[in-house]
C-alpha positions in Angstrom: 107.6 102.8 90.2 108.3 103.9 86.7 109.7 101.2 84.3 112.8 103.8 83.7 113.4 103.8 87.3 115.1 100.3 87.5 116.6 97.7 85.4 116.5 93.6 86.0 119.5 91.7 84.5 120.1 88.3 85.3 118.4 88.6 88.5 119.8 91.7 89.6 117.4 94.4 90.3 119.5 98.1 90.2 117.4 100.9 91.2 118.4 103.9 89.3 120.4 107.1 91.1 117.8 109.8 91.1 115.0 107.4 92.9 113.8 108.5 96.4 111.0 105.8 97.0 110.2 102.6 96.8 106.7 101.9 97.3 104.8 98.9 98.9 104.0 97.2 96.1 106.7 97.5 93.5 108.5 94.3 93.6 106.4 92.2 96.2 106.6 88.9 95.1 109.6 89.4 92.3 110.3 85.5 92.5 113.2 85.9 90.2 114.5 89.1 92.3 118.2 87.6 93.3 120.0 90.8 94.2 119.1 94.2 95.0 121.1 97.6 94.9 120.0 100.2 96.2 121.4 103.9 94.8 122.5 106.9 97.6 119.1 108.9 96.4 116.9 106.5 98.1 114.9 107.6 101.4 112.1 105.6 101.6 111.8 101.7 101.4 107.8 101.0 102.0 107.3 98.4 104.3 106.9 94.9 103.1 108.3 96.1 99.7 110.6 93.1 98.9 107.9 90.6 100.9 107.6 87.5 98.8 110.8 88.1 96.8 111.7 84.5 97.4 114.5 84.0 95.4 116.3 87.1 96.9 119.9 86.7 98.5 121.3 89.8 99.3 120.8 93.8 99.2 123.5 96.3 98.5 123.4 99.4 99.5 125.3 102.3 98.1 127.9 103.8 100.7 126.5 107.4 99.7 122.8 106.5 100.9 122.1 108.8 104.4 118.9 106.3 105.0 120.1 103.0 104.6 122.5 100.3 104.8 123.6 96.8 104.2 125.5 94.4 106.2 126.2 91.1 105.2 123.2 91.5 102.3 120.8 92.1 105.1 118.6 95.7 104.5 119.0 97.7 107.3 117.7 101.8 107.8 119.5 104.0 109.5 117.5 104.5 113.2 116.7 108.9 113.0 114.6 108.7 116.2 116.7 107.6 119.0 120.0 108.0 118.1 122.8 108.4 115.0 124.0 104.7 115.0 121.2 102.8 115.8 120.1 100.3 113.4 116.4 99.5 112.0 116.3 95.9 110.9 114.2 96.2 107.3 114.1 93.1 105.4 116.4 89.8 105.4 116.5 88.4 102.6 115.0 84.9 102.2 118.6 83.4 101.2 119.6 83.3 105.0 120.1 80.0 106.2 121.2 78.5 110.0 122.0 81.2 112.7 121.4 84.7 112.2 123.1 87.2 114.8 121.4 90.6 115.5 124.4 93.4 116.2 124.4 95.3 119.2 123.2 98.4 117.6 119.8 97.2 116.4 116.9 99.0 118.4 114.0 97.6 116.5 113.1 94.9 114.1 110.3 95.7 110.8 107.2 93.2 110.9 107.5 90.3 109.0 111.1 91.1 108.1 112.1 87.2 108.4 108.8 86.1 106.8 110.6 84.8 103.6 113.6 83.2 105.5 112.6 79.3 105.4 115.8 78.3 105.8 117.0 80.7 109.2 116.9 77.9 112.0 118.3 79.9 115.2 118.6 83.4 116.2 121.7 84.5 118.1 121.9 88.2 119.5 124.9 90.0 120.9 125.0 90.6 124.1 125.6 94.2 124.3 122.1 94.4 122.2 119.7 96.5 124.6 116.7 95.6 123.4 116.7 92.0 122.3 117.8 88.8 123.1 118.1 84.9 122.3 116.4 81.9 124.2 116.9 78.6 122.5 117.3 80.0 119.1 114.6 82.1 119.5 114.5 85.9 119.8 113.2 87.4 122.6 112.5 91.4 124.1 115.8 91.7 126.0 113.0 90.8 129.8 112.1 88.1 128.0 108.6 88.9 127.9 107.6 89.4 124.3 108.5 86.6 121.3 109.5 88.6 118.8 110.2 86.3 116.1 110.4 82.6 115.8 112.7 81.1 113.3 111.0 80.0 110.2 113.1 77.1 109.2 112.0 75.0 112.5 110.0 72.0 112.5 107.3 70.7 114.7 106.5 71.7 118.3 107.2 74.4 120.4 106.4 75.2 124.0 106.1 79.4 125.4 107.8 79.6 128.8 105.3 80.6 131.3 107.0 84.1 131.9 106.2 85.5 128.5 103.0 88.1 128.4 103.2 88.8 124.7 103.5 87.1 121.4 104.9 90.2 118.7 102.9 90.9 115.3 104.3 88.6 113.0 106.4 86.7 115.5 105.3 82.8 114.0 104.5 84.1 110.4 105.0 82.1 107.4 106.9 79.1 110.3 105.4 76.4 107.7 106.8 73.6 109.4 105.3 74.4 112.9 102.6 71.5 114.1 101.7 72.1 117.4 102.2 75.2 120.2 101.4 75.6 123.5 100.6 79.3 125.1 100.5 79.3 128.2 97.8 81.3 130.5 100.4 84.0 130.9 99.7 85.5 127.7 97.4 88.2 126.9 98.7 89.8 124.1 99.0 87.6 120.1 99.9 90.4 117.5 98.5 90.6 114.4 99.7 88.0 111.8 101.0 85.6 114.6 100.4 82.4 113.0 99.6 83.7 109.4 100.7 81.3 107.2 101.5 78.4 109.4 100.3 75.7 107.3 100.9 72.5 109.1 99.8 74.2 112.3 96.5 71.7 113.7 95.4 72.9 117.0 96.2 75.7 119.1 94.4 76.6 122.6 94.5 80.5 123.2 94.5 81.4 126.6 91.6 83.3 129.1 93.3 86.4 129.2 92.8 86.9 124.8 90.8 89.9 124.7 91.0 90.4 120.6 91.6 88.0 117.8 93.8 90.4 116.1 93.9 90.6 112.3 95.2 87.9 109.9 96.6 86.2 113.2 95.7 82.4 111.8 95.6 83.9 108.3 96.2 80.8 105.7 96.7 78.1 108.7 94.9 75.7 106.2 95.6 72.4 108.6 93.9 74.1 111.5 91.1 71.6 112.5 90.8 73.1 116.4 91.1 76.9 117.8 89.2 78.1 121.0 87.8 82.0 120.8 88.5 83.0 124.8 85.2 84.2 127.1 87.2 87.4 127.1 86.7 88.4 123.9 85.1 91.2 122.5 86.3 91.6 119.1 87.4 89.0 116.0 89.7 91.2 113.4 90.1 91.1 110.1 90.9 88.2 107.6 91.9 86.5 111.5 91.0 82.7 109.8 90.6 83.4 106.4 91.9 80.2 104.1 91.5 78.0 107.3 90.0 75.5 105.0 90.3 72.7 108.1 88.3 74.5 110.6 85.3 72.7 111.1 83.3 74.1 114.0 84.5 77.4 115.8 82.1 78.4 118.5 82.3 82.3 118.9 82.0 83.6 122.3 79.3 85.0 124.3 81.2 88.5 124.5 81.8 89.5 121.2 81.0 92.6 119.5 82.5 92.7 116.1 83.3 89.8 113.6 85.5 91.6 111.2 86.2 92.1 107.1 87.0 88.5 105.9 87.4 86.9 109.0 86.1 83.6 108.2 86.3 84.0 104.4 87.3 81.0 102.7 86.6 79.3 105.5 85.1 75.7 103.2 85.1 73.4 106.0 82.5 75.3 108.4 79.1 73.4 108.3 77.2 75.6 111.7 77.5 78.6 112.6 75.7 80.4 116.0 76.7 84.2 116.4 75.7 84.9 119.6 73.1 87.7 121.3 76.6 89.9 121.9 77.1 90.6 118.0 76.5 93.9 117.1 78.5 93.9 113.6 79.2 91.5 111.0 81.2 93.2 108.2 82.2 92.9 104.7 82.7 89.5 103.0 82.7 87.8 107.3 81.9 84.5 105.7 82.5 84.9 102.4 82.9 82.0 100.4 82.8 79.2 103.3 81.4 76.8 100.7 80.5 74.0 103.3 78.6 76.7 105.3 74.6 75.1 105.4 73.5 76.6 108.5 73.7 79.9 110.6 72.1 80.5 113.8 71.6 84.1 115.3 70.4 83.6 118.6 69.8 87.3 119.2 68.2 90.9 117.9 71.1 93.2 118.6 72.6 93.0 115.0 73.3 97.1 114.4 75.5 95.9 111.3 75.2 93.5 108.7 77.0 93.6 105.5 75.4 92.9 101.9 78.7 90.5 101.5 78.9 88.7 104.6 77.6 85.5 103.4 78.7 85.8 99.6 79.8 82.7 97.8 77.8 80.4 100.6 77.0 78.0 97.8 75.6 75.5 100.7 73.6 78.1 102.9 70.1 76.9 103.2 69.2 77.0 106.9 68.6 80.0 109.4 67.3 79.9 112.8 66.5 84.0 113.8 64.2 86.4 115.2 61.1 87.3 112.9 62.4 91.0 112.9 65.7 90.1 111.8 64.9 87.9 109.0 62.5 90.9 107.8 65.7 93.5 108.1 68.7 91.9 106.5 66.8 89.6 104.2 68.4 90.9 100.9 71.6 89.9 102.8 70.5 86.4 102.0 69.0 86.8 98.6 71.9 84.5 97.0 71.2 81.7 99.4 67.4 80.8 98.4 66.6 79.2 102.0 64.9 75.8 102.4 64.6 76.1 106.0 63.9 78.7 108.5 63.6 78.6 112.3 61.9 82.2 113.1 62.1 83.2 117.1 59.3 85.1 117.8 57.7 86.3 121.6 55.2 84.0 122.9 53.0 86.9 123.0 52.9 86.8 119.4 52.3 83.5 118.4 48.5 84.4 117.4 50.5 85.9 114.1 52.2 82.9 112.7 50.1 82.8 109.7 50.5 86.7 108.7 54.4 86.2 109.5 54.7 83.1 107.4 52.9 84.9 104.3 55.2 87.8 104.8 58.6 85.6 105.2 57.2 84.0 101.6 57.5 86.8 99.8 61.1 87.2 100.6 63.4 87.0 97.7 65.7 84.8 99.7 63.0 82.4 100.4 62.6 79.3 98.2 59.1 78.9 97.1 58.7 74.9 98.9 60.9 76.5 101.9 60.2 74.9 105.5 59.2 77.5 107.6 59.0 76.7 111.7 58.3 78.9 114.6 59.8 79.1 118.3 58.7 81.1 121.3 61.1 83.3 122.3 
């Protein structure tokens, strides 16, 4: 957005008449942001746009505007899909303390839109609402099978109920005083950016019927010291544990395919890593920067995909245990590490080689020149 487009006095942000968008990234984290108004022009709020606006305590929005409202300081869009009437919860704003009550006439809920709201303790939901609903201060899909957001304000433990199959993106995000939950085996669903940014958050047991660790799900959860990856799965997304500077040992599972973008980065409290013979892909920046990171086991050949980045800023890295061909393919993935020790795997068939594959894994660039070099059968 254009600097003509809107004026900050005193802490009130007034978008100029004339406006028709508001991007993403305009006034994310706007800390001094205590009041927004919103002109009729406007007809497209990006989502997230006000995320991190910490200091904000109400919008207003003007009468005219055919796209949006406010009620009580709360952003709210008009719902154009299923019916003129129906609400769109957008953004709260993080001055919201104690109960909140969702009206009867809100049909769905923006991710993340209580993510700044530290202070909201309980969720209360009228009763005509057909959609949602409120257990214990906590707000439910109206069958009580998805938790759709938990209040952020709450401290320590909480328990699921057995009966729920699905825990919503975002639905624990940024719930900083949260120590300890327990999900039980009725679960099969965690949305992306569950837990992200649950920082007192230690442990947490997922259960047998996780399939994917969605994106950014334990994103920032820097006290986590103990988190299971299920049998199940198959895939580990995105920036799922980046900044979970506690975790010390994570064993991946034998069924996974993919180990996403970032998903350990800044991960500095990882000393081992094994990826098992399931990995096919290891993508951009994995293991980036997991500063404690000394050793990394791959205990098969079926590595299709391994990004340049995946082990950048591994200050520590000096061990691998691999196959001979491996170490010969994705070397220059490990130029930056300058290894002291390698394990190479190689058939038994083979072993009348060692001394032609030792001379070869020498001349690697990622190879110190005094490196310990040992050999395994296969």
């Amino acid at each position: 957005m254009n600097e003509n487009d809107y004026i900050i006095e005193n802490g009130h942000l007034t978008i100029r008449q004339g406006v028709t968008e508001i991007e993403l990234s305009d006034f994310q984290g706007c800390t001094e942001i205590t009041e927004v108004n919103i002109p009729a022009s406007v007809n497209y709020i990006g989502s997230r746009a006000f995320r991190g606006c910490t200091g904000l305590m109400k919008f207003m929005v003007d009468e005219k505007n055919l796209s949006y409202t406010s009620i009580d300081g709360v952003l709210f869009a008009e719902d154009k899909i299923v019916s003129k009437g129906n609400l769109v919860l957008e953004c709260c704003p993080a001055g919201k303390t104690g109960e909140f009550l969702i009206p009867k006439n809100v049909l769905h809920i923006k991710d993340a839109a209580f993510a700044d709201c530290v202070g909201l303790t309980d969720f209360l939901v009228d009763n005509d609402n057909p959609e949602y609903c409120s257990i214990d201060g906590v707000l439910f899909s109206k069958d009580k099978s998805t938790i759709v957001s938990y209040p952020p304000g709450r401290k320590g433990e909480y328990h699921i109920a057995g009966y729920v199959m699905e825990v919503d993106d975002c639905a624990f995000m940024s719930c900083a005083g949260l120590t300890n939950i327990t999900i039980p085996e009725s679960v099969a669903i965690i949305g992306q950016e569950a837990f992200s940014g649950c920082v007192m958050l230690k442990k947490v047991t997922l259960p047998s019927r996780i399939a994917r660790i969605e994106a950014l799900i334990f994103d920032n959860c820097s006290s986590l010291k103990d988190v299971n990856i299920p049998d199940r799965v198959d895939y580990i997304g995105w920036d799922s544990f980046k900044d979970c500077t506690s975790l010390k040992d994570i064993k991946i599972a034998n069924h996974v395919r993919q180990i996403s973008n970032g998903a350990f980065q800044g991960c500095t409290g990882l000393k081992k890593i094994i990826i098992p013979k399931s990995v096919q892909s290891i993508c951009m920046m994995a293991f980036c920067n997991c500063t404690g990171l000394e050793e990394v086991t791959f205990s098969g050949n079926n590595v299709e995909l391994l990004n340049r980045r995946v082990f950048e800023g591994c200050s520590s890295l000096t061990s691998i245990k691999c196959p001979y061909d491996f170490i010969m393919k994705y070397h220059q993935q490990f130029t930056a590490a300058k290894l002291t020790k390698l394990v190479i795997v190689v058939d038994s068939d083979k072993y009348v080689n060692i001394k032609e594959y030792e001379d070869k894994i020498r001349l690697l660039d990622c190879v110190a020149p005094t490196a310990e070099i040992l050999f395994s059968a296969r």
